[in-house]
C-alpha atoms as an extended CHARMM CRD file, in Angstrom:
* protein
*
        88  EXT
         1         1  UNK       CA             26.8330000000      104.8710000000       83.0840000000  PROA      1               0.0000000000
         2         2  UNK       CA             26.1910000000      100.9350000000       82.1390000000  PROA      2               0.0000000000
         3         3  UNK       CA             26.9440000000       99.1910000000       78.8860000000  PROA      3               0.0000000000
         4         4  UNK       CA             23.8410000000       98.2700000000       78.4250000000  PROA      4               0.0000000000
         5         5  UNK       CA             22.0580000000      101.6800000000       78.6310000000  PROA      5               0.0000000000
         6         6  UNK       CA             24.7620000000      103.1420000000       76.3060000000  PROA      6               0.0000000000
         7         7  UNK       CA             24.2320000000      100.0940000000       73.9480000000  PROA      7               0.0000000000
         8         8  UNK       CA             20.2660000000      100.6700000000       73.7180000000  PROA      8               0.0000000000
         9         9  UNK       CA             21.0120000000      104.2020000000       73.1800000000  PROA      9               0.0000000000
        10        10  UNK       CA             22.8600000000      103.6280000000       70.3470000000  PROA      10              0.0000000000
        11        11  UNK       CA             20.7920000000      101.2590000000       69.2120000000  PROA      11              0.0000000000
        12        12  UNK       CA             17.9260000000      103.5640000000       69.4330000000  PROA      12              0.0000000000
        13        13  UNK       CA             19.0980000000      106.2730000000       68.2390000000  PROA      13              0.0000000000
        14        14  UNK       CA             20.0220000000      104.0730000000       64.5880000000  PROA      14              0.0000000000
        15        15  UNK       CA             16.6140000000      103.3250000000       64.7570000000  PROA      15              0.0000000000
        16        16  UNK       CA             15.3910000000      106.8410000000       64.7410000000  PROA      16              0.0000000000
        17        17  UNK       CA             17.9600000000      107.8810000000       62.2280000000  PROA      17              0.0000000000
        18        18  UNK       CA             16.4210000000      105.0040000000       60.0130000000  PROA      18              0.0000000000
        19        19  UNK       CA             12.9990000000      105.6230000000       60.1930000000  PROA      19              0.0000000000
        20        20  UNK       CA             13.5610000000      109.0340000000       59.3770000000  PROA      20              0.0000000000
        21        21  UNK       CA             15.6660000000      108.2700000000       56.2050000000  PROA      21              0.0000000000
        22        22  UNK       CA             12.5440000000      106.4060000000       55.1090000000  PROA      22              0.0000000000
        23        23  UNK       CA              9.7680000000      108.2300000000       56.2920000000  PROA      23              0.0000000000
        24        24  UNK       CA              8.6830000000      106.2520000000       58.5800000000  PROA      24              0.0000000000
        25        25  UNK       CA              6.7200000000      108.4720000000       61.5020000000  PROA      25              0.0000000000
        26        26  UNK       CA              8.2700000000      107.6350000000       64.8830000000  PROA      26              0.0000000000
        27        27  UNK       CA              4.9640000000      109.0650000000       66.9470000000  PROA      27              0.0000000000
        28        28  UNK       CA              3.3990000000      105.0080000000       66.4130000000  PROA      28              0.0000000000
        29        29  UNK       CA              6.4170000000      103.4690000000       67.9590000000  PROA      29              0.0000000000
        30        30  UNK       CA              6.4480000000      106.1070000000       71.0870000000  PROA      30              0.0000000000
        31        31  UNK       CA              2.7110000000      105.6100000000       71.4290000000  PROA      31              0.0000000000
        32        32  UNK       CA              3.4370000000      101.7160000000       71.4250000000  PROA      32              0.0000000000
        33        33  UNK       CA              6.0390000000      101.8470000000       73.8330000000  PROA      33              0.0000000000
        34        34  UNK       CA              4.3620000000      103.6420000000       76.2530000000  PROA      34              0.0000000000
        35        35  UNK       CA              0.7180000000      102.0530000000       76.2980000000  PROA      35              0.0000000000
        36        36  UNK       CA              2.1110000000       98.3200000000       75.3600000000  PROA      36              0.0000000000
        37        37  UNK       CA              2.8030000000       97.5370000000       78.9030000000  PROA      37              0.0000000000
        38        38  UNK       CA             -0.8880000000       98.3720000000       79.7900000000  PROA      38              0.0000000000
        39        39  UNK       CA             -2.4470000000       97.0530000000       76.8320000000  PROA      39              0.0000000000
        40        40  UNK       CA             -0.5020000000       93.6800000000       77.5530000000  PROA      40              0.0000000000
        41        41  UNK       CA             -1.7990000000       93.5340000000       81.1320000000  PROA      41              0.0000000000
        42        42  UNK       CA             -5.5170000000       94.5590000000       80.0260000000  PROA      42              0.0000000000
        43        43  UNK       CA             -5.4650000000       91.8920000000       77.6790000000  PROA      43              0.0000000000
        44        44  UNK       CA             -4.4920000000       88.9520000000       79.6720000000  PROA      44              0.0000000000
        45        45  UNK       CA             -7.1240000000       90.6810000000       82.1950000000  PROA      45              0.0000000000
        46        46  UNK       CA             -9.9840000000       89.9470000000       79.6960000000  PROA      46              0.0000000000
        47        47  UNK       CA             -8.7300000000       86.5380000000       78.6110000000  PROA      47              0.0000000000
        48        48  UNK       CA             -9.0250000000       85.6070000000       82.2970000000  PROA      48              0.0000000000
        49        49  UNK       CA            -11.7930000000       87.3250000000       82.6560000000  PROA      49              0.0000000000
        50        50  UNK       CA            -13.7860000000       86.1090000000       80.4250000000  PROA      50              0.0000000000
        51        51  UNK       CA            -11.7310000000       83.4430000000       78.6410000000  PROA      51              0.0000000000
        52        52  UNK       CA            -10.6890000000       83.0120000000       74.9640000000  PROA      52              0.0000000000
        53        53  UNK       CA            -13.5580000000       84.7650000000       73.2810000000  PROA      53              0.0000000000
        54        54  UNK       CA            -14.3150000000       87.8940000000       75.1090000000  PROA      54              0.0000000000
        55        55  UNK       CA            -13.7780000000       89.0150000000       71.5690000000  PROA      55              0.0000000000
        56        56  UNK       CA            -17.1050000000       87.7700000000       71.1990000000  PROA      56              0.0000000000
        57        57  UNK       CA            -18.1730000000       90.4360000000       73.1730000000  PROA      57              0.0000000000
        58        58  UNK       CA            -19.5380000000       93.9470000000       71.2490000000  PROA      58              0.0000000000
        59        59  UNK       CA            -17.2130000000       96.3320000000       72.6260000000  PROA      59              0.0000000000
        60        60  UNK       CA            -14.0260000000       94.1360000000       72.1530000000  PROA      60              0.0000000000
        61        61  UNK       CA            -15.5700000000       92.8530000000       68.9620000000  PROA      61              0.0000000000
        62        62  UNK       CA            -16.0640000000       96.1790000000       67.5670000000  PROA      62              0.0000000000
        63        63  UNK       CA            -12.3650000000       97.2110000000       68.7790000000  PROA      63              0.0000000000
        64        64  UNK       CA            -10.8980000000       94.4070000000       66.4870000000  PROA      64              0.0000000000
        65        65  UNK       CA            -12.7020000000       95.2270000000       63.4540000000  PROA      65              0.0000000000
        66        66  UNK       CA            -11.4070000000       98.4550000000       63.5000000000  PROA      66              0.0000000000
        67        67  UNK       CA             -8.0440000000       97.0710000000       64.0720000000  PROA      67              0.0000000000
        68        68  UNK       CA             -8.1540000000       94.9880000000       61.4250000000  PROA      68              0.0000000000
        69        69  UNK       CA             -9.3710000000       97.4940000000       59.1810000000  PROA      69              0.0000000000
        70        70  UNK       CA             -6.9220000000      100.0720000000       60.3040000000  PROA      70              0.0000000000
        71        71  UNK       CA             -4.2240000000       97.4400000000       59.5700000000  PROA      71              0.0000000000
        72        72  UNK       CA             -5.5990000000       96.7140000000       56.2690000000  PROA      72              0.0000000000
        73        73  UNK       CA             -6.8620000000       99.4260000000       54.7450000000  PROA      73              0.0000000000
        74        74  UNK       CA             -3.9800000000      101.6270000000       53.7360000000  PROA      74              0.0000000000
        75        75  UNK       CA             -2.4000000000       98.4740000000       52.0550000000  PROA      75              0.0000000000
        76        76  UNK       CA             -4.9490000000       97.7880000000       50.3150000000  PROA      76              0.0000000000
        77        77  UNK       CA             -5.6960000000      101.6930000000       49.1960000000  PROA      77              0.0000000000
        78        78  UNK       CA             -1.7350000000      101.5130000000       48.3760000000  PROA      78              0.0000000000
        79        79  UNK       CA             -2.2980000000       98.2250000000       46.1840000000  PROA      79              0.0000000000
        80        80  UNK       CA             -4.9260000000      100.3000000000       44.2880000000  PROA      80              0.0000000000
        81        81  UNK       CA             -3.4780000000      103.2770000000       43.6720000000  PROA      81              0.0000000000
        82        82  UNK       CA             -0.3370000000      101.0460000000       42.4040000000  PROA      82              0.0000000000
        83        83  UNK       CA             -2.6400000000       99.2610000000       40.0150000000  PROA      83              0.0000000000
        84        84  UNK       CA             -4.2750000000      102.4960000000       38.6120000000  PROA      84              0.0000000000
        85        85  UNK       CA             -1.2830000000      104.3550000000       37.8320000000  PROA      85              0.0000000000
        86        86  UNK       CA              0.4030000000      101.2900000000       36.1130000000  PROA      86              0.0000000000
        87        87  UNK       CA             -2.9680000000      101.1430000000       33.8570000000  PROA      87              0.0000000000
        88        88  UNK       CA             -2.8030000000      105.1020000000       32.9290000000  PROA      88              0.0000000000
């Protein structure tokens, strides 16, 4: 019954409506807002732990590679697909 919760209702709900007018898939966002808390805390854990470059380290190393590739990959797939079917 607060302004505020009606507000991020709202606001919320507009971004739902919009990222289903562009096909956006709203499971990421869910998963992010539910596990970002935790994977905030666990990473200022490991930089404490074990100071900037636990990436260094093969587990975390391995994790960010397939970040980075998970991140990257479809854009650049996306980019080639683009450039084939402007050649055809």
């Amino acid at each position: 019954n607060s302004f505020y919760d009606i507000v991020t209702t709202l606001l919320f709900g507009l971004l739902g409506y919009v990222m289903i007018k562009t096909r956006y898939p709203r499971a990421p966002l869910l998963v992010g807002m539910v596990l970002g808390k935790a994977a905030e805390l666990n990473f200022h854990l490991s930089v404490q732990l074990f100071g900037n470059f636990f990436l260094l380290r093969p587990i975390a190393l391995t994790i960010f590679i397939l970040l980075v590739l998970g991140l990257t990959l479809p854009v650049l797939l996306a980019r080639r697909r683009k450039g084939r079917q402007a050649h055809a």
